[in-house]
N, C-alpha and C positions, 0 to 999 in steps of 0.2 A: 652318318659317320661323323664324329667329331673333331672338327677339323684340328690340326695342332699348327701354333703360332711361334713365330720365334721373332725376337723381340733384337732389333740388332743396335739401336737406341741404349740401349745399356750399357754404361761404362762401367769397363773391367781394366782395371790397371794392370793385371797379368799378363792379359793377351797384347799390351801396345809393343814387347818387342816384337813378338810376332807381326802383328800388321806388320811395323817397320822395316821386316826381314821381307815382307812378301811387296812392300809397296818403296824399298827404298832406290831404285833404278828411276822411276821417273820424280819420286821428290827428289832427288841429287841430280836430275837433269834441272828442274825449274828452281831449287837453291843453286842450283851453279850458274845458271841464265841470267837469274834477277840478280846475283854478288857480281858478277863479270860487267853487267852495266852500270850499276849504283857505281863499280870501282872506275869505269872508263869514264862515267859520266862524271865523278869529282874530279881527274886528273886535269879533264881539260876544262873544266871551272874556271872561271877569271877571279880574283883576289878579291873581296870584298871588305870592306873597311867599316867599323860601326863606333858611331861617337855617341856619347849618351852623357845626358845629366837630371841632376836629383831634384825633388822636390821636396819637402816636408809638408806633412800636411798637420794641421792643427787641431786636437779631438774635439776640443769645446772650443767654438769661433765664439769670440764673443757676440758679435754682429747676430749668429743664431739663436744663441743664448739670450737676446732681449725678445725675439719672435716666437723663442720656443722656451718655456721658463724650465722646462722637465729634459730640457736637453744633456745637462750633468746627470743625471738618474737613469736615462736614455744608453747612457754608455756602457755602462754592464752590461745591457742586452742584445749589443751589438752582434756577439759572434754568434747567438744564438738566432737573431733574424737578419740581419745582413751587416755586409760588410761595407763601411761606407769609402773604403779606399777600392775596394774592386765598384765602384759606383763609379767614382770618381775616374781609376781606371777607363772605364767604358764612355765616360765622358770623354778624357783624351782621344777616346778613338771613334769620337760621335761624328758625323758628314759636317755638323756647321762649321767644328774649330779645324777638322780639316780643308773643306773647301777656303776658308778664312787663311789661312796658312799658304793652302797653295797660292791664295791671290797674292799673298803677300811678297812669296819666293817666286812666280812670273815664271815656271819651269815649262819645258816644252819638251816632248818627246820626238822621237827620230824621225818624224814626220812634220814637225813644224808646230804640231797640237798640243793644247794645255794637257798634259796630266791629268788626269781621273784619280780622285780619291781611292779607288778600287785599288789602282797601282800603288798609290802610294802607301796606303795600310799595308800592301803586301811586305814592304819592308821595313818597315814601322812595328816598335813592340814595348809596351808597358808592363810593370813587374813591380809587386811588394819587393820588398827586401825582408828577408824572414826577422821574424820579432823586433819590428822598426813601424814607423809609423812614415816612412818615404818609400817614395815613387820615384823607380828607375825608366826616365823614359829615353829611349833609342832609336837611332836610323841608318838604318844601311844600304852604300853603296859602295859602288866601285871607283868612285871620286870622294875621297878624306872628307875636302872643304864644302863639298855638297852635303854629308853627313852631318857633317858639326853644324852647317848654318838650318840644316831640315831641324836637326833636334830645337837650337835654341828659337828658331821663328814657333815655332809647336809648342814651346811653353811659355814664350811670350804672350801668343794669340791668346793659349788656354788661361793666363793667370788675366789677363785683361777680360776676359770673357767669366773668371769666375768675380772678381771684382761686381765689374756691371749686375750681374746675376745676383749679386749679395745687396746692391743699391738698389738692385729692384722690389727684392723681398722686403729692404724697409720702407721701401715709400707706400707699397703697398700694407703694408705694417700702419703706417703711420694716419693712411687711410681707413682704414680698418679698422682702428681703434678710436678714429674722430669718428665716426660713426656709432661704436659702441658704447664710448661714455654717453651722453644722454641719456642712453637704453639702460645703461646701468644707473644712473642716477635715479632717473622715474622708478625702477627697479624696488629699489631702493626706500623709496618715499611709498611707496605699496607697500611695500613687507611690514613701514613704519604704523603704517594707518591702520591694516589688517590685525595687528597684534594688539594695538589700543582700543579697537572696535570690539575684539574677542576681549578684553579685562574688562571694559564695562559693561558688558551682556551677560558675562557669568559671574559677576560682582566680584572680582578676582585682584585684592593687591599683593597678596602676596602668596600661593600657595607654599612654599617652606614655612612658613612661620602659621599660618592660618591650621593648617592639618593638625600639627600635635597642639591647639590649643582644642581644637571639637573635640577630639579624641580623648581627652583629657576633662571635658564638660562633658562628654556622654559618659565616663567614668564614672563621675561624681552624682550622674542623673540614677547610675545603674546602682549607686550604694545606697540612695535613699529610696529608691523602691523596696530595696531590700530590708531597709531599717523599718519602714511604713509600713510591708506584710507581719515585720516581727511584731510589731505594736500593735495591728489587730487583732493577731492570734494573741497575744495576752490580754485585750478589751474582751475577747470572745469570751475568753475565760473567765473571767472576773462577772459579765453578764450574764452566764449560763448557770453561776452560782448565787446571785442577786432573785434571779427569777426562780430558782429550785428555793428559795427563802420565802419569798413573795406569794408563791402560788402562781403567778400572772405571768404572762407575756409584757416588756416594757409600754406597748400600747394602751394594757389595759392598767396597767400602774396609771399611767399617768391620766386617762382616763380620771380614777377615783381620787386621785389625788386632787385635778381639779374639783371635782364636783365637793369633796371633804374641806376645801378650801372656798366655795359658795356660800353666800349668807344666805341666797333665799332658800337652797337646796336644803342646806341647814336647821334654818328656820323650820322647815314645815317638817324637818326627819323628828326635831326635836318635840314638834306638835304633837306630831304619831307616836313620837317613843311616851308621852305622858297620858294620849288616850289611851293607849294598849296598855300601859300599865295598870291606867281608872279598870280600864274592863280585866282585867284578871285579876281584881281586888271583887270584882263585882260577881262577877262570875261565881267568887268563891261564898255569895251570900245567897243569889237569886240565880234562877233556874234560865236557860237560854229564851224564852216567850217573856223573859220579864221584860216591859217595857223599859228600863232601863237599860237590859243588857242590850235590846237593839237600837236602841238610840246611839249607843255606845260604838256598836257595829257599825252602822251607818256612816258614823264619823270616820274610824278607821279607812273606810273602803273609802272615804274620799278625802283623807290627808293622802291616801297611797296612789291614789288617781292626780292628785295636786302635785306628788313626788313625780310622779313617772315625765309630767308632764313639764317640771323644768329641770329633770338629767336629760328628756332627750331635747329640751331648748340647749342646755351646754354643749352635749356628746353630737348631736346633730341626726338620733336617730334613737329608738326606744329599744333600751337595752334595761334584762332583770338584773337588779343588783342587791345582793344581800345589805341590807338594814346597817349591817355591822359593819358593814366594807368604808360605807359610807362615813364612817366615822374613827379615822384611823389614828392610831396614835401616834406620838412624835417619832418614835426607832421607824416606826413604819414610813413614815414619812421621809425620813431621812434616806432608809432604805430605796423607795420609788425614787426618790430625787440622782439618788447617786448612777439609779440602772437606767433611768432617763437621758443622765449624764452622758454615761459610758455609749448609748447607741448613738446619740451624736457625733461624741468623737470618732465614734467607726468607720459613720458616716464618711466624715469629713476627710478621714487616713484615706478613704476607698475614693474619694474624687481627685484628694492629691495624689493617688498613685495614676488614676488613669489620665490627669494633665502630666505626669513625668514622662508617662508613657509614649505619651502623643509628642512630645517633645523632643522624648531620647528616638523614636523613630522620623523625623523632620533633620535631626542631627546626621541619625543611620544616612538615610539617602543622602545628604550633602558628602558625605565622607566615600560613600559608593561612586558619587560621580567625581572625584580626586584623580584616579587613574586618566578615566579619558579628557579630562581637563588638564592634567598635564600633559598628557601626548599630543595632544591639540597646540599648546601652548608651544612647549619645546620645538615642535615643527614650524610655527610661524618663527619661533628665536632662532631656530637654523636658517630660515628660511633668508631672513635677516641681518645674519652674520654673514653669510654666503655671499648676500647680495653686495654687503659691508666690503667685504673683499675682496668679491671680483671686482669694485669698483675703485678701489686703491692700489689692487695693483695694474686695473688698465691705468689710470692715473700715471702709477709710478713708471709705466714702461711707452706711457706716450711720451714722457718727461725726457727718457733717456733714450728712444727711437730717434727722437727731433736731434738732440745731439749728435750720434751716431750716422744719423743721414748724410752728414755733413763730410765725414770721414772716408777715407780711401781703406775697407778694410778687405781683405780673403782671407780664403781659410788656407794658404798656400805662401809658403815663402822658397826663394830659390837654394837650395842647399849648394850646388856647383853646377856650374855652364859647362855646356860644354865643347870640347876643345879638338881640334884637328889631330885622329887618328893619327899615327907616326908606321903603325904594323898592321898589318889585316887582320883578321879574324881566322883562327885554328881551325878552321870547318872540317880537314880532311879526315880526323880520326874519326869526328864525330859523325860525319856523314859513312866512311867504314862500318862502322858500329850501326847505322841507322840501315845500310843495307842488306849489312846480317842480319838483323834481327826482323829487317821487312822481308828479306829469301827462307827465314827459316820459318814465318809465320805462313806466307803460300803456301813452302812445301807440307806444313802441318796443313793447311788448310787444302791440299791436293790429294793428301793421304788421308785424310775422312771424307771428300768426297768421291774416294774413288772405293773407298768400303761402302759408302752411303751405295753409290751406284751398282756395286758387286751384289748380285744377290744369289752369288752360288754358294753352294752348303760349305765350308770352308775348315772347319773339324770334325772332328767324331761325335763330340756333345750334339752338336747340331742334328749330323745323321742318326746321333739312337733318337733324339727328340721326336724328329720328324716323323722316321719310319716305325719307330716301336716294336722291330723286330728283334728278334732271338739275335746276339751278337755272336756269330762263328769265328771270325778268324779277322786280323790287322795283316794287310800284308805290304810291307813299308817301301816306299816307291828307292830305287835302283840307283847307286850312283856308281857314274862310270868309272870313277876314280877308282874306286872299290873294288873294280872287277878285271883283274890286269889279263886275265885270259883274253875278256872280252875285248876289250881292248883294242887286241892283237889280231883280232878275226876283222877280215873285210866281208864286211857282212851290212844288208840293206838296215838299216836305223829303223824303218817304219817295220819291221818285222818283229812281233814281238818275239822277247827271249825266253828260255826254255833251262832256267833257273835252277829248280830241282835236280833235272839231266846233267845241267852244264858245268853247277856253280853249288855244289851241294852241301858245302863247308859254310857257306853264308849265313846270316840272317833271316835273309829274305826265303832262302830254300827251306827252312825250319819253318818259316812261317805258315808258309804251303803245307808241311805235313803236320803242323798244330791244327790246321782246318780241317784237312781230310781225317786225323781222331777226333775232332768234337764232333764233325757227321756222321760219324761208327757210333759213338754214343748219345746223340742226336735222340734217339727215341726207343725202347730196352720192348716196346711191345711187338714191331713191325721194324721188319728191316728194311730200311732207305736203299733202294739200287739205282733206280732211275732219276736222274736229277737233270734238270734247266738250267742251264745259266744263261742270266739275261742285265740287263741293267735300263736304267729309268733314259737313255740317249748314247749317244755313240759316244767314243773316245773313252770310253771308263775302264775299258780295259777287261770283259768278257771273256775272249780270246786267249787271253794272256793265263787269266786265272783257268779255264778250261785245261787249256794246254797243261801246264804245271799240276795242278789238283788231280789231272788222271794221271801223270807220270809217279806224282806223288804217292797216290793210290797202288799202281803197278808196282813201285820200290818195296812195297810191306810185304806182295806177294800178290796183290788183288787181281785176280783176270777183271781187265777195263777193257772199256771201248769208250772211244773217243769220237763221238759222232758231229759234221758240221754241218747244223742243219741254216746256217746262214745263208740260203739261195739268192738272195742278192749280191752280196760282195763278201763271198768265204774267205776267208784267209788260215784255215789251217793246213791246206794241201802246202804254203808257202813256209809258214812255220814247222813242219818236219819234211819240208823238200821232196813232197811227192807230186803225181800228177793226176790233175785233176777231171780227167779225161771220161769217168768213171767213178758214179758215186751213190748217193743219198738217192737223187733226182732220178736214177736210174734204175734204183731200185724199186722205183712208185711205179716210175713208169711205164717200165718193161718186166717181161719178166723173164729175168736172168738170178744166180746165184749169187745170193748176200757175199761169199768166200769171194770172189774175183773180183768185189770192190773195196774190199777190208783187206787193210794194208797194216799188216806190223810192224810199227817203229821201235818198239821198246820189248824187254822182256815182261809177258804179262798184260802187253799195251797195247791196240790193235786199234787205226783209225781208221773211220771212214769219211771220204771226203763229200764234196757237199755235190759234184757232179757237173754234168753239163746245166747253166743257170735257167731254168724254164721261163717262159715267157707269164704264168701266172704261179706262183710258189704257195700260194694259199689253196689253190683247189688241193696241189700235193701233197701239205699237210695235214690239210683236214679231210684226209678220206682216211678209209676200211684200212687198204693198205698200209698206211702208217702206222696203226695203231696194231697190227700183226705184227710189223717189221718191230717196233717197242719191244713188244709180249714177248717174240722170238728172241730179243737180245738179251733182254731183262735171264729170259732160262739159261743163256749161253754164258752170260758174261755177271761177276760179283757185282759189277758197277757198272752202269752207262752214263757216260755225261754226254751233255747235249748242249751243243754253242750255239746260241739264238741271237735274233740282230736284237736292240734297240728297244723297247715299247713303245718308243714314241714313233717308230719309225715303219715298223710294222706290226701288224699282232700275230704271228708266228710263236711267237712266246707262249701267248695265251692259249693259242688252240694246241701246242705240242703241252701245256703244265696242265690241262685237264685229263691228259692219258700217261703222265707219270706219277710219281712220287712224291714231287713236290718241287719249287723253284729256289733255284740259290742267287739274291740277288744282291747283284757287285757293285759299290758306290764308290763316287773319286772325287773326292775335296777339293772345289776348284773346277769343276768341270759341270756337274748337273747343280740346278741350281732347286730353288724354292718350290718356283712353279713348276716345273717337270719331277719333282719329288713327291710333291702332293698328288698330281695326276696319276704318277704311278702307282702309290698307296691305293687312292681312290679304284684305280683300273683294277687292282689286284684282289682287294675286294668286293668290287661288284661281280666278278665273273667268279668269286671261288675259287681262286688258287691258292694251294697248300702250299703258304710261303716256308721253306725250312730256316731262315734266317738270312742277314746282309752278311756281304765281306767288304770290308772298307779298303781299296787298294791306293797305292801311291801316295801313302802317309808317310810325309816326311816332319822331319821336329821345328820346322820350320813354321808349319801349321797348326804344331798344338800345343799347346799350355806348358805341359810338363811332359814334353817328350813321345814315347809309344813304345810300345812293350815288342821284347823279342824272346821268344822263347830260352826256356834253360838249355836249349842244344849250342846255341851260339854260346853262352858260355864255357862249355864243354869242349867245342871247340876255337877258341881262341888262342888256349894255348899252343894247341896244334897245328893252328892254321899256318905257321910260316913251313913250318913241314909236311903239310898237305899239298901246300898250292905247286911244291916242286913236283909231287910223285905222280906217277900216270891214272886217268881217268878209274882207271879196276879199282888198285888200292885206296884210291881217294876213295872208292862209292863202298869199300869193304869196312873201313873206318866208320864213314857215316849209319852201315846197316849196322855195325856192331853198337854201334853209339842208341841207337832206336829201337833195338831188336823188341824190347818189352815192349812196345805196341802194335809188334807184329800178329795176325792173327791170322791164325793158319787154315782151321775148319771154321764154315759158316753154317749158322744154325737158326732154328727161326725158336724166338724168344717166349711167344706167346704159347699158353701154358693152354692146352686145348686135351680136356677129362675125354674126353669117346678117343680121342683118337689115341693117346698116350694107352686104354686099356688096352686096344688091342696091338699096341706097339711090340715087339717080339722084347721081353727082360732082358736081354743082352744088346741089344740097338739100344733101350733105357739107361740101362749101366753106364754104357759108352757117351750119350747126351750127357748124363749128370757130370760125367767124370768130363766130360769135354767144359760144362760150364766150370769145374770146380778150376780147371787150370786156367779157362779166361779171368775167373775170379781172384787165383792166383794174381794173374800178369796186371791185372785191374789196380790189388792191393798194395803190388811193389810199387806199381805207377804212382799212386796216390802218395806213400809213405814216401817215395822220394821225389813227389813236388812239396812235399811239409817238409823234407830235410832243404830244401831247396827255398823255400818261402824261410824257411828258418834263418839259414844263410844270408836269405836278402834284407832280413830285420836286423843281423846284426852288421850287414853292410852299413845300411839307413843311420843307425846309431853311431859306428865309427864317423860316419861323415858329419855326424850331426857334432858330435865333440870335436873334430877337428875346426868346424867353421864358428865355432864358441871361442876357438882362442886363434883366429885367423887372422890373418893384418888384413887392413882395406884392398889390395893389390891382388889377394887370391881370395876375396870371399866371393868376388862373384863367380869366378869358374865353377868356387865349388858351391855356390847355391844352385847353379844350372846343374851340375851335378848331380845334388842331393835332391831336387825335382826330379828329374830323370828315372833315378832310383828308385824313389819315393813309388812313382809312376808303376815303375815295374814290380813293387810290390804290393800294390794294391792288385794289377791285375793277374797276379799268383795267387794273390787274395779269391778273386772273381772266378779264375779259373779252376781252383781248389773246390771250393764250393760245389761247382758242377761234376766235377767225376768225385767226391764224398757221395752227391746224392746219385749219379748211376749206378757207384758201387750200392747204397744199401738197395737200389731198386734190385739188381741185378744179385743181389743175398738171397731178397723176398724170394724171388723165381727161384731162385738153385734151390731151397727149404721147400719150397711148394714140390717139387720135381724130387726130392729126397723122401717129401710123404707119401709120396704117388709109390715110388718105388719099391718104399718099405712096405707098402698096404698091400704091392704084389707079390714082393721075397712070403711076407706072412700066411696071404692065402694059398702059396704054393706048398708052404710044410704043412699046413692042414689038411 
């Protein structure tokens, strides 16, 4: 099972008047306790006297201001890290300037002994003064001149004591800094050396001025590479067309041109050009065997052997060369000379570019490492500066420490002394005041722990939460004021009253018969006869609703039996003043006639009492007999209710709810608590009992949010009640039946719609059922139609009050917001209640049209 939780930790601002309606007797005993002493306890107070004088205090000392150089800058962010007057404060009330004080003032308490600093703080009190930069310091006693002279020894001690504390911070200052200069000096003289070690390592005088002149030579490197590549490409050009002239590559130009410019090469070409000539004169006389012509031959083949043999003395290697080559004329010559020319210069452009080259990348890296040579640099010139400075200004401020040593300074000067009380101190109001507000913090804090500690179900939310059952009936707990009959009757109090009988005009008697119609319409398949009533512990009020719910029942017409099957401690033979001599217990036991223990109190009403009490009540429950004696009453009688003890106390409940109908269980707000609610849940369903629903009794508005709902008979009768309450018991209960009559039901029938048996039902018994449904239907319909005229009415009650408290002074709004809660309340549960008989009327439609088909289908087959 799933357990349910109810969470009491949750703050609801609606219910705190309630708590306070149900918890204000004992907070107005401990607010009345704790004001009554706060008030006795200051009357007889002895007069106290307090003298007090001022300090000022200084925000920038100058004295700190040489120790702390950031101490003006410091001050802005005072309020944000601390406060140096609540410091100082706390100084005032530190043990040294105290004990120091008291030495000085020699006091002694009523035993002869020094004074304890403990005491003396107790009347001792320092204080800003808002938006001031002074300190209110004070002491109180019951002697003026002991006051004035505590205060001004306490700012004496403390101004001498801040003095010292300020000479001490500079000597130690001045220490401190003769220590330091040295260190900063050498500092200093390091940072000097490091930085001129790093300029001659990286050749460095000046980077600013060094950077844009490289940048500006690689510039100048990068335009005559480019001017040197355009001058080759036009050498290239100029070469490519010398040589397409030439024939030759310029190697072999110049080649022929040397050897064209040899005299011996010369010499012997010109030898051969004259022999080769003789022979092609000769040739052209004599036949090739003429001994001239090979003598001729001869010669040739060795001027050309003579040639060969010094071109490759010139060229360095034996190359053929045409005859003609060798012999070039001057264009031609000119020509090789020029393309000779031209691949030199090429040459030469191609070496000067690749020294630019190597030069503008020598340039490139020096210019690359510029960044980290000045981060380098810069760092050692902070490093240098820093050092430059801290050491100037320890310098400057040992300069003016030494000075200042010398000086008497605080941060504290006395604004006014102070002076012998003349009037005491106004305590009493404020001590009033101080005991109100400590009576009324108890009392709040008495009335949450006494809800803390309460853990019984305490409203209805609670109870639907908890138990999850079907909501039958409120029936709102009894005020005597209310009930002037009752009043008037000397009658046992511990006896419960008999409402509906007694008091039928009421509230509460309505509420009773709003329960007993929601268990008539309870369930439209199975008719409910036999019922339990039981509850989760005693004092809930079982008995009560037993009583009342069968009378309730009996008034519409219902033959009841009112059975008390509480064989421990009955109490219904006391509640309709019978005897109990002869009962329930008797009828198990013995066997005698059910008639001679059934006693009828009411028209309709017939109880039986619980009997002589047996010595074990469970055997007599839970046998044969019992469940005969049920069976038998259940035929005799519309309704049996059954008064069971307690669950928790016996299970008599359980063992008589497996042989009825079902259990009606009664809860009372304030009486069962958490634990025994859960057990009950849990008991009720482990064993299977048909719970028919809770009835929440002795709900008063005391205990709930917004009130609790009373049925529209109370309306009804209200205005009749002052003319009711005079007339005799008849008339009064002829009024209330006339008032209720539409819920009377006269014939009982059973709902469920059962095919074999209805066929062979006689068509005239059928007629008569249908027709009997069709007037319950009726009475169902008016019912309904005027709880909507009635729900209607309560909406437009809701809204008159909701305009009246729109233009209400503060003086009546709250009546009427408790009011318009109330209301509110009551139409919502017209609401909840509506709901429920809308859907047993259409249930109760379905059946009467099922039982109209039946009917029809036998009227048809009978004229066939």
């Amino acid at each position: 099972m799933e357990s349910t939780k109810i969470n009491h930790s949750t703050f609801e601002p609606n219910l705190i008047p309630l708590v306070i309606k149900r918890r204000w007797l004992p907070a107005l005993t401990v607010f009345t306790s704790i004001l009554t002493l706060g008030i006795i306890a200051t009357n007889f107070k002895k007069p106290i006297y307090s003298a007090s004088g001022e300090l000022l205090y200084k925000r920038v000392n100058p004295t700190y201001s040489l120790i702390n150089p950031a101490a003006e800058h410091q001050e802005s962010s005072y309020n944000l890290k601390s406060d140096p007057l609540t410091t100082q404060s706390e100084i005032l009330r530190s043990k040294p300037v105290v004990k120091e004080t008291l030495a000085q003032l020699n006091w002694q308490d009523e035993k002869g002994k020094p004074i304890k600093p403990e005491q003396f703080l107790e009347n001792f009190d320092v204080k800003n003064l808002t938006g001031t930069d002074i300190l209110s310091v004070s002491y109180q006693s019951q002697n003026p001149q002991k006051a004035a002279e505590a205060t001004n020894t306490l700012i004496s001690v403390f101004l001498q004591q801040n003095i010292a504390a300020n000479r001490a911070e500079l000597v130690a200052a001045r220490k401190f800094l003769e220590e330091q200069l040295p260190k900063a000096q050498a500092t200093v003289a390091n940072a000097e050396l490091a930085l001129r070690n790093y300029k001659e390592k990286n050749k460095i005088v000046s980077l600013e001025t060094e950077a844009p002149k490289i940048v500006e030579l690689v510039n100048r490197i990068q335009q005559q590479i480019i001017d040197s590549k355009a001058e080759i490409a036009k050498i290239s050009n100029e070469s490519n067309t010398l040589k397409q002239k030439l024939g030759m590559d310029s190697n072999r130009a110049a080649l022929i041109t040397n050897l064209s410019q040899s005299p011996a090469v010369q010499e012997v070409l010109q030898q051969l050009q004259q022999v080769e000539s003789e022979l092609a004169q000769e040739k052209s006389r004599y036949t090739d065997n003429n001994p001239k012509i090979v003598e001729l031959t001869e010669k040739v083949q060795s001027l050309k052997s003579l040639l060969n043999q010094r071109i490759q003395q010139i060229s360095g290697d034996r190359v053929n060369l045409l005859y003609g080559n060798l012999q070039n004329g001057q264009l031609q010559q000119e020509l090789t000379s020029n393309l000779i020319q031209l691949e030199a210069t090429n040459r030469g452009l191609v070496n000067q570019i690749a020294e630019l080259s190597q030069i503008e990348t020598d340039y490139q890296k020096r210019i690359n490492t510029f960044p980290r040579l000045e981060q380098q640099l810069k760092a050692l010139q902070r490093e240098l500066e820093v050092s430059q400075s801290t050491y100037a200004l320890l310098l400057q401020k040992f300069q003016e420490v030494r000075i200042a040593e010398n000086q008497n300074t605080g941060d504290f000067r006395v604004v006014s002394e102070a002076v012998v009380p003349a009037e005491p101190v106004p305590y009493k109001a404020i001590s009033y005041l101080a005991s109100g507000l400590l009576a009324t913090l108890v009392a709040v804090g008495t009335i949450y722990l006494l809800e803390i500690l309460d853990k019984s179900i305490k409203t209805l939310e609670e109870a639907k939460q908890i138990f999850g059952y079907t909501w039958l009936g409120i029936i709102p707990a009894a005020e005597q004021s209310k009930l002037p009959e009752l009043s008037k009757q000397e009658v046992d109090p511990l006896i419960p009253k008999l409402f509906v009988r007694d008091y039928s005009a009421f509230a509460i008697s309505e509420s009773y018969r709003m329960l007993q119609s929601n268990l008539r319409f309870l369930s439209c398949d199975q008719k409910i006869k036999t019922i339990v009533v039981t509850s989760s512990v005693s004092q809930e009020g079982k008995s009560t609703i037993s009583a009342n719910l069968a009378a309730a029942m009996a008034q519409v017409g219902h033959r009841v039996l009112l059975i008390d099957a509480h064989l421990h401690h009955p109490i219904q033979h006391r509640i309709w003043d019978l005897y109990n001599n002869c009962g329930l217990s008797n009828l198990i036991a013995e066997q005698i006639n059910p008639s001679s223990a059934i006693k009828e109190v009411m028209l309709n009403l017939d109880v039986l009492p619980s009997g002589v009490i047996p010595p074990s009540p469970v055997t007599l429950l839970d046998s044969q007999k019992m469940i005969n004696l049920i069976d038998f009453f259940a035929t005799r009688y519309d309704f049996v209710i059954i008064d069971t003890p307690a669950l928790n106390f016996a299970p008599d409940a359980s063992i008589i709810g497996r042989i009825t109908d079902g259990i009606l269980l009664v809860v009372k707000p304030g009486v069962v608590d958490q634990t025994n609610a859960k057990f009950t849940k849990e008991l009720l369903e482990q064993s299977g009992q048909n719970v028919l629903g809770i009835v929440v009794n002795g709900v008063s508005p005391t205990s709930e949010p917004h009130g609790y709902y009373y049925h529209s008979l109370e309306h009804r009768l209200t205005k009749e009640q002052p003319k009711l309450l005079g007339q005799p018991k008849e008339e009064l209960w002829e009024t209330i039946s006339r008032l209720a009559r539409e819920s009377k039901q006269k014939t009982s029938f059973n709902s469920t719609v059962n095919l074999e048996e209805l066929d062979h039902t006689p068509i005239e018994k059928l007629k008569e059922i249908v027709n009997q449904f069709q007037r319950d239907l009726d009475i169902l319909t008016k019912l309904v139609k005027e709880q909507e005229e009635e729900l209607s009415l309560q909406r437009q009650t809701v809204k008159r009050l909701q305009r009246k408290l729109n233009i209400a002074t503060d003086q009546d709004r709250f009546t009427l917001e408790q009011k318009l809660a109330q209301e509110q309340e009551i139409r919502s549960m017209l609401d909840e209640t509506l709901v429920g008989q809308r859907r047993n009327l259409e249930k109760r439609k379905e059946i009467l049209r099922q039982y109209q088909q039946i009917l029809s289908l036998r009227q048809t087959s009978l004229k066939e």
